[in-house]
BAROLO-360778 format. One record per residue: x, y, z of N, C-alpha, C, O in turn. Coordinates in steps of 0.02 Angstrom, whole numbers, padded with zeros to 5 digits. Each point is the difference from the previous one (the first is absolute). Last residue first. Layout:
N
+--------+--------+--------+--------+--------+--------+--------+--------+--------+--------+--------+--------+
!     nu !     nv !     nw !    cau !    cav !    caw !     cu !     cv !     cw !     ou !     ov !     ow !
+--------+--------+--------+--------+--------+--------+--------+--------+--------+--------+--------+--------+
!      X !      Y !      Z !      X !      Y !      Z !      X !      Y !      Z !      X !      Y !      Z !
...
+--------+--------+--------+--------+--------+--------+--------+--------+--------+--------+--------+--------+
***
This chain:
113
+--------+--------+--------+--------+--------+--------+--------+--------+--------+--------+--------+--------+
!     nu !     nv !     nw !    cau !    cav !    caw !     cu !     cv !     cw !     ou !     ov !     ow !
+--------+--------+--------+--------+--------+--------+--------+--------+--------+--------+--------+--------+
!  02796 ! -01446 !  00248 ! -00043 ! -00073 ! -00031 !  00033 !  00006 ! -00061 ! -00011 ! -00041 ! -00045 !
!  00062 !  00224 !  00178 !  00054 ! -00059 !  00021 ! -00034 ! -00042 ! -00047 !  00041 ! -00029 ! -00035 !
! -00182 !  00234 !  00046 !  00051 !  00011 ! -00035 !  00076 ! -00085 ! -00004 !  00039 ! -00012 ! -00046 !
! -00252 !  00036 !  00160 ! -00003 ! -00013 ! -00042 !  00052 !  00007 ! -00064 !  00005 ! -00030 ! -00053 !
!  00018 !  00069 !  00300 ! -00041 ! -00088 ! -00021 !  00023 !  00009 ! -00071 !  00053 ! -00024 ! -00020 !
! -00027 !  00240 !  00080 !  00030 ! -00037 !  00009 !  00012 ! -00074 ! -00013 !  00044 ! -00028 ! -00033 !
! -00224 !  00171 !  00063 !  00049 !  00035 ! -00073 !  00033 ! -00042 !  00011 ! -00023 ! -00045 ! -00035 !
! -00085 !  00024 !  00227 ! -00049 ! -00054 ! -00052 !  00049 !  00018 ! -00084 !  00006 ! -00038 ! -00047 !
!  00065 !  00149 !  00255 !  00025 ! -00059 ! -00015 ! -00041 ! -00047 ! -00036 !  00016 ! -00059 ! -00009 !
! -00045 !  00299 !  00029 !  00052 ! -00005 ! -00043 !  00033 ! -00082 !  00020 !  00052 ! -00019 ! -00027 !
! -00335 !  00068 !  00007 !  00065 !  00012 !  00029 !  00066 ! -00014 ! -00033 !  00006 ! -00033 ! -00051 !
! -00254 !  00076 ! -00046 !  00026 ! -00022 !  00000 !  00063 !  00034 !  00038 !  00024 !  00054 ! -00015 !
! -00263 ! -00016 !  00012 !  00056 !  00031 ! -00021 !  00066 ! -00057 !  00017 !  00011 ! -00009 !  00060 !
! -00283 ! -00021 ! -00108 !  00054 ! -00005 !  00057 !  00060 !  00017 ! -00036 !  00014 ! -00024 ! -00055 !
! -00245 !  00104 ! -00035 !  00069 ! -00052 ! -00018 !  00042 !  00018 !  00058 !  00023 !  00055 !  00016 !
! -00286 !  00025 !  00009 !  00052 !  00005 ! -00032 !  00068 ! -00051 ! -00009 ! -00001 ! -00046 !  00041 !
! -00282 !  00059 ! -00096 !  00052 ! -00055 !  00053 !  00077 !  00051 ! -00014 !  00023 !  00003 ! -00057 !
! -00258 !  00131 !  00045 !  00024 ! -00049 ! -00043 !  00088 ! -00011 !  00032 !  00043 !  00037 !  00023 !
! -00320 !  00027 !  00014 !  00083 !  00006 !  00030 !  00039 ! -00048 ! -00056 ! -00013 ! -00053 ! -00028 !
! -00232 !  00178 ! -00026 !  00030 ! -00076 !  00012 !  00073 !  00031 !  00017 !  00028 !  00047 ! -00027 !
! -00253 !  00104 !  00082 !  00068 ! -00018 ! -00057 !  00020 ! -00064 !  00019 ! -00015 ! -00026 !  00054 !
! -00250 !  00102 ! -00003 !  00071 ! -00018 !  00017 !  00048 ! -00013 ! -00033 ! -00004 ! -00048 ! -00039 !
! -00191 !  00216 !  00001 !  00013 ! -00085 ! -00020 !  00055 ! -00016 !  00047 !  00043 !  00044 !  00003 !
! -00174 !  00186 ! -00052 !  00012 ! -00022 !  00097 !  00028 ! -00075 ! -00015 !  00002 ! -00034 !  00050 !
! -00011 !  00183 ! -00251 !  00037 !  00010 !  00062 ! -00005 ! -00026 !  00075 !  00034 !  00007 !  00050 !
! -00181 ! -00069 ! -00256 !  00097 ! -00005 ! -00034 !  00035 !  00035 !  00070 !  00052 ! -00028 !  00018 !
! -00276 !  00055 !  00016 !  00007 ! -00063 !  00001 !  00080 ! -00025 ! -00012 !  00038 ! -00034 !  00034 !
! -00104 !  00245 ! -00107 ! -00027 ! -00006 !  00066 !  00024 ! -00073 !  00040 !  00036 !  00001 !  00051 !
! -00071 !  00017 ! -00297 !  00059 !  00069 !  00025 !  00022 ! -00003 !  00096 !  00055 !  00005 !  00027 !
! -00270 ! -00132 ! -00136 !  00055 ! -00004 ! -00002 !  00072 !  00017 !  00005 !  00043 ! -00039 !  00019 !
! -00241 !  00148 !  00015 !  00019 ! -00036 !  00071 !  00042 ! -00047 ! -00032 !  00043 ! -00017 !  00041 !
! -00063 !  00183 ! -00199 !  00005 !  00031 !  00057 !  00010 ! -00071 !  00068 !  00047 ! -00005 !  00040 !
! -00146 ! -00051 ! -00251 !  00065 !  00028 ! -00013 !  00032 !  00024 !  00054 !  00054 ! -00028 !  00007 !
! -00287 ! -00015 !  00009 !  00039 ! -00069 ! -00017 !  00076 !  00008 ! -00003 !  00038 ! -00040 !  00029 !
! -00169 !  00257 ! -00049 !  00008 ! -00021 !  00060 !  00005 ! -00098 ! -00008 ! -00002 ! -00006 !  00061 !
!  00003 !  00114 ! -00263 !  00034 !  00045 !  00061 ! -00008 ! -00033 !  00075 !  00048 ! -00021 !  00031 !
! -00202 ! -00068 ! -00166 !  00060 ! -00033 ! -00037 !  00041 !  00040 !  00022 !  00041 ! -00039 !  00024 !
! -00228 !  00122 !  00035 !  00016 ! -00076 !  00038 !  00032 ! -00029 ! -00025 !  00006 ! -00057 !  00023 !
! -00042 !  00255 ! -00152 !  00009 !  00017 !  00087 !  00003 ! -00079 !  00034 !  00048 ! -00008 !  00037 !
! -00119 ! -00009 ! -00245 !  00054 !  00030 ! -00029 !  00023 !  00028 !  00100 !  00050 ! -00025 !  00027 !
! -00261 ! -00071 ! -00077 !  00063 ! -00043 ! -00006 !  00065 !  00033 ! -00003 !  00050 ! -00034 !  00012 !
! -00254 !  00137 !  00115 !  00013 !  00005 ! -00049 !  00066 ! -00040 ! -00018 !  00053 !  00015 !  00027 !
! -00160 !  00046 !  00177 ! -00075 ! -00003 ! -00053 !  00033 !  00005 ! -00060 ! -00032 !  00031 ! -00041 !
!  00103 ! -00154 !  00316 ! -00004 !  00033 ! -00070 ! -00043 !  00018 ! -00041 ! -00054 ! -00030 ! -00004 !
!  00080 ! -00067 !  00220 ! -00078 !  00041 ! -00005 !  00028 !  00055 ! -00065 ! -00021 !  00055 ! -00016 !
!  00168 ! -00236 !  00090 ! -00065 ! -00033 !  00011 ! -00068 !  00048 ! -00041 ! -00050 ! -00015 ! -00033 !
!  00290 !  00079 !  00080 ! -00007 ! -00015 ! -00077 ! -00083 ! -00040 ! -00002 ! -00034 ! -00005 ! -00051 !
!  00118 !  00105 !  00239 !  00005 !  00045 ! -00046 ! -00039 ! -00029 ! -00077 ! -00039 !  00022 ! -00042 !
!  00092 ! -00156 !  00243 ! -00055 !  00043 !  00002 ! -00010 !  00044 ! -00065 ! -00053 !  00000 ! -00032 !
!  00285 ! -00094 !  00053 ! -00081 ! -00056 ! -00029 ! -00069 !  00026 !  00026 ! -00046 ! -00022 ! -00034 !
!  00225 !  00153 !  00089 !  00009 !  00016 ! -00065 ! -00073 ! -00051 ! -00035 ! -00048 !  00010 ! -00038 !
!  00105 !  00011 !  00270 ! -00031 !  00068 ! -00027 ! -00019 ! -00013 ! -00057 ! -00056 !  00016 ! -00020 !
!  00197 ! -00180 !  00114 ! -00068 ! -00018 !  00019 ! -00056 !  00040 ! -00028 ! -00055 ! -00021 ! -00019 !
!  00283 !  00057 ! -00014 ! -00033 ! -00054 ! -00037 ! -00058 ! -00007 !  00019 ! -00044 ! -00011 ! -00042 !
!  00147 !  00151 !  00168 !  00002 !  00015 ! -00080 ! -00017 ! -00039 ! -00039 ! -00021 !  00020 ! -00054 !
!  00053 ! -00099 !  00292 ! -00037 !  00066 ! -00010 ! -00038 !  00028 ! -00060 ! -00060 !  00011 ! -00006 !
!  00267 ! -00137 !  00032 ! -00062 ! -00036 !  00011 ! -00078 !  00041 ! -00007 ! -00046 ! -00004 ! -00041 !
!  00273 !  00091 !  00028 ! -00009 ! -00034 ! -00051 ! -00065 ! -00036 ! -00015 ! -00031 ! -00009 ! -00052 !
!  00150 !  00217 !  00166 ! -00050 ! -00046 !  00021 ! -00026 ! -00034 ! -00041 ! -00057 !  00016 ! -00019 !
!  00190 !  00180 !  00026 !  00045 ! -00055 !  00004 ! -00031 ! -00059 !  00010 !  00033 ! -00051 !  00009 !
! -00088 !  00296 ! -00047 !  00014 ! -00020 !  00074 !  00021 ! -00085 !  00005 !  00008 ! -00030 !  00053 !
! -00017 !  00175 ! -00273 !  00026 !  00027 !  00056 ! -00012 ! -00029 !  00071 !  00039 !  00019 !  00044 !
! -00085 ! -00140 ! -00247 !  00058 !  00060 ! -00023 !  00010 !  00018 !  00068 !  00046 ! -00029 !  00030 !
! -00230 ! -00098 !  00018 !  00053 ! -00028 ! -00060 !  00051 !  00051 !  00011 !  00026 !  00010 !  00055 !
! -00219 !  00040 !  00010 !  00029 ! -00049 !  00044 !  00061 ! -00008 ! -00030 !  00051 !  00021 !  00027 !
! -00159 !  00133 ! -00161 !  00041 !  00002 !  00070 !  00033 ! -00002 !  00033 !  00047 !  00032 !  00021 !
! -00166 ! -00151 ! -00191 !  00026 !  00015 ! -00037 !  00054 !  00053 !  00077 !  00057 ! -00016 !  00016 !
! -00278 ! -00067 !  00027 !  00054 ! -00075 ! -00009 !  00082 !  00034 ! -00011 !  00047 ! -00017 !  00036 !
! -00249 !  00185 ! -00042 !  00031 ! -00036 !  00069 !  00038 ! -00022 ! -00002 !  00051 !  00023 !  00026 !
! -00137 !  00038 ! -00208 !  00055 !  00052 !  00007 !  00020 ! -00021 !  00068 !  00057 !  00009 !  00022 !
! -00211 ! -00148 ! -00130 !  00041 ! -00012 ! -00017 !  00046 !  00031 !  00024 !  00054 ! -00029 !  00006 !
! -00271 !  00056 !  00081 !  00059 ! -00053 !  00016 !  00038 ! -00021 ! -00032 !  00025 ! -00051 !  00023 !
! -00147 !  00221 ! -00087 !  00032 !  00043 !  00081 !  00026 ! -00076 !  00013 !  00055 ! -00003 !  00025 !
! -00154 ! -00017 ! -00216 !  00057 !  00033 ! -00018 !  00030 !  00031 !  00047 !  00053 !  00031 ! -00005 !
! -00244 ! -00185 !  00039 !  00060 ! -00021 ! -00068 !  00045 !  00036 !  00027 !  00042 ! -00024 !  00039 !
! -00226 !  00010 !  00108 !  00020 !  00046 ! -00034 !  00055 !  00000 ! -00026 !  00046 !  00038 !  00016 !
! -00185 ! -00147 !  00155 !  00017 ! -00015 ! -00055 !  00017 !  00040 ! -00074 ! -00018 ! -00014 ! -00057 !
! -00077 !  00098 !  00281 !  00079 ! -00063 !  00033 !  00009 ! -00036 ! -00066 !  00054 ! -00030 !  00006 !
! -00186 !  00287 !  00041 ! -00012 ! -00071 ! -00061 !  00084 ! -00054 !  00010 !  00057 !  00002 ! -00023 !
! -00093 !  00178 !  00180 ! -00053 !  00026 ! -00031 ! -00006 ! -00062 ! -00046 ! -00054 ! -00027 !  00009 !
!  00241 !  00012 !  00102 ! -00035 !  00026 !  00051 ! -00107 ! -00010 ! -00030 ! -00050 ! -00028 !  00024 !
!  00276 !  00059 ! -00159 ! -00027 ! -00080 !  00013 ! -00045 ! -00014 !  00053 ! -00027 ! -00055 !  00002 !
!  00113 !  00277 ! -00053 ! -00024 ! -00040 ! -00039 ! -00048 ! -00073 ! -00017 ! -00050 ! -00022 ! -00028 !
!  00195 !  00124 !  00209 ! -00079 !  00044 !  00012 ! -00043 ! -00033 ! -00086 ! -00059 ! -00017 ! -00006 !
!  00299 ! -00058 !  00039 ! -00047 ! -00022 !  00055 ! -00084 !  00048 ! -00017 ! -00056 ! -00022 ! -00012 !
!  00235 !  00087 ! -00118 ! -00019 ! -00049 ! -00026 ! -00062 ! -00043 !  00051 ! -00055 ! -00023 ! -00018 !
!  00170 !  00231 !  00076 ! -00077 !  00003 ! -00070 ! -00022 ! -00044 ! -00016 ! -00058 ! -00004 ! -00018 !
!  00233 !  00016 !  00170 ! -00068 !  00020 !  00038 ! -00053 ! -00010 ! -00057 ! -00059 ! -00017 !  00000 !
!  00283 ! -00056 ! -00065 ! -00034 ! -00024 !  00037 ! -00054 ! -00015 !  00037 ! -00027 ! -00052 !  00018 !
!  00146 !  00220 ! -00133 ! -00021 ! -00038 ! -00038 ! -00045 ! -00078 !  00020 ! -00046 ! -00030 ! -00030 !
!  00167 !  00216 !  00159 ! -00065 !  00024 ! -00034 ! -00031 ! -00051 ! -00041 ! -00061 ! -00005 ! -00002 !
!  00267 ! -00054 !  00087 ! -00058 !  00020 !  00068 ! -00062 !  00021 ! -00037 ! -00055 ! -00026 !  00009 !
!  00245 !  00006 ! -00148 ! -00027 ! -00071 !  00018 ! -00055 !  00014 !  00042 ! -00056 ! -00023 ! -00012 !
!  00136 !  00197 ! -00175 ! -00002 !  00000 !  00080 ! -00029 ! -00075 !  00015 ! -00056 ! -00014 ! -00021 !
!  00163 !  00023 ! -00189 !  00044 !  00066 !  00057 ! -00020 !  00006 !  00053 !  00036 !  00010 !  00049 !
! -00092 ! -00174 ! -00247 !  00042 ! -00015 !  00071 !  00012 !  00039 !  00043 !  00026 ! -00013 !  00054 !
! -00239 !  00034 ! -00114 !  00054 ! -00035 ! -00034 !  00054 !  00006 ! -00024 ! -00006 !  00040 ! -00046 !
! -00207 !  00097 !  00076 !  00063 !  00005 !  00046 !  00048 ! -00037 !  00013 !  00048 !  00020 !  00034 !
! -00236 ! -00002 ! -00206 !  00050 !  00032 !  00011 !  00056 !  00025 !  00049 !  00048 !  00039 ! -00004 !
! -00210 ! -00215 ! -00010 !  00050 ! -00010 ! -00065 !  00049 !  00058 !  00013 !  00061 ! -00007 !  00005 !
! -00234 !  00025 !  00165 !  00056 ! -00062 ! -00003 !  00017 ! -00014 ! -00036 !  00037 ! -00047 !  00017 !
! -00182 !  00191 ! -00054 !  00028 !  00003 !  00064 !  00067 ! -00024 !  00002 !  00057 !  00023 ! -00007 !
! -00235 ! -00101 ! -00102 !  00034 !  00047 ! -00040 !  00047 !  00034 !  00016 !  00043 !  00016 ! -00041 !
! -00199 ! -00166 !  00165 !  00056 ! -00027 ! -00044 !  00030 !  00044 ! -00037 !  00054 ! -00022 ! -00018 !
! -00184 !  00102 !  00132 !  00018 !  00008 !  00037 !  00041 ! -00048 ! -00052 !  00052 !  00025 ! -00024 !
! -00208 !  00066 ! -00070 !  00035 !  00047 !  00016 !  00043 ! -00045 !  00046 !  00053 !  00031 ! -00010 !
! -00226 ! -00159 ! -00066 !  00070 !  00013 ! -00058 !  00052 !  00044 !  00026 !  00060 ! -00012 ! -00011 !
! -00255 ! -00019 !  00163 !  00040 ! -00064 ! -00022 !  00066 !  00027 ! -00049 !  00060 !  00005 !  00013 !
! -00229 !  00143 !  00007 !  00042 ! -00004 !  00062 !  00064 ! -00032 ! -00006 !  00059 !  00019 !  00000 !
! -00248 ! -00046 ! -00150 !  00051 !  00049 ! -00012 !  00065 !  00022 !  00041 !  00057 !  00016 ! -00018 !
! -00222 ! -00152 !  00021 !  00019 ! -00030 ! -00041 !  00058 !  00040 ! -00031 !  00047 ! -00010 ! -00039 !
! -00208 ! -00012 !  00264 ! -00001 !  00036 ! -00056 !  00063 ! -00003 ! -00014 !  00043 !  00012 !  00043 !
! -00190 ! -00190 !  00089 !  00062 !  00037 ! -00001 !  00004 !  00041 ! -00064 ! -00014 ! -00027 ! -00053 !
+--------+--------+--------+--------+--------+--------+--------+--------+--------+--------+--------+--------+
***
């Protein structure tokens, strides 16, 4: 695969981020098409998934690819950061118990004691 291609099409796809998703998409696929481990077309995947199509799972999955075929601590410490970020939104919130509202004959009870 010429090495150049490759970059052009990720390049592609930085610059069409966020404005054209469709395009960004095509570049990123034809990207990954040509080298399926390609850090930075699966980080801009995850990253996407994420932000724009809501696919949490997805994005994480992109992102730990991403960081697998890292080439530099400082980028896999970004992306650690990222599926944490990621992670902080699909958690389940805790419900929290609300207080039975008290009626005007429980006011009452307590007001006679």
């Amino acid at each position: 695969m010429d090495t150049n291609l490759l970059n052009n099409y990720v390049l592609k796809a930085i610059d069409a981020y966020p404005y054209d998703l469709e395009e960004t998409v095509e570049n990123l696929n034809y990207a990954l098409s040509y080298e399926s481990n390609n850090a930075y077309a699966l980080y801009l995947m995850g990253r996407l998934q994420a932000e724009q199509l809501g696919d949490y799972e997805k994005a994480i999955k992109a992102l730990k690819t991403a960081k697998a075929f890292g080439y530099n601590n400082g980028f896999i410490s970004h992306i650690d950061n990222e599926i944490s970020r990621i992670k902080d939104k699909i958690k389940p919130k805790k419900k929290i118990a609300s207080k039975k509202k008290k009626s005007k004959k429980d006011k009452k009870k307590k007001n006679k004691k």
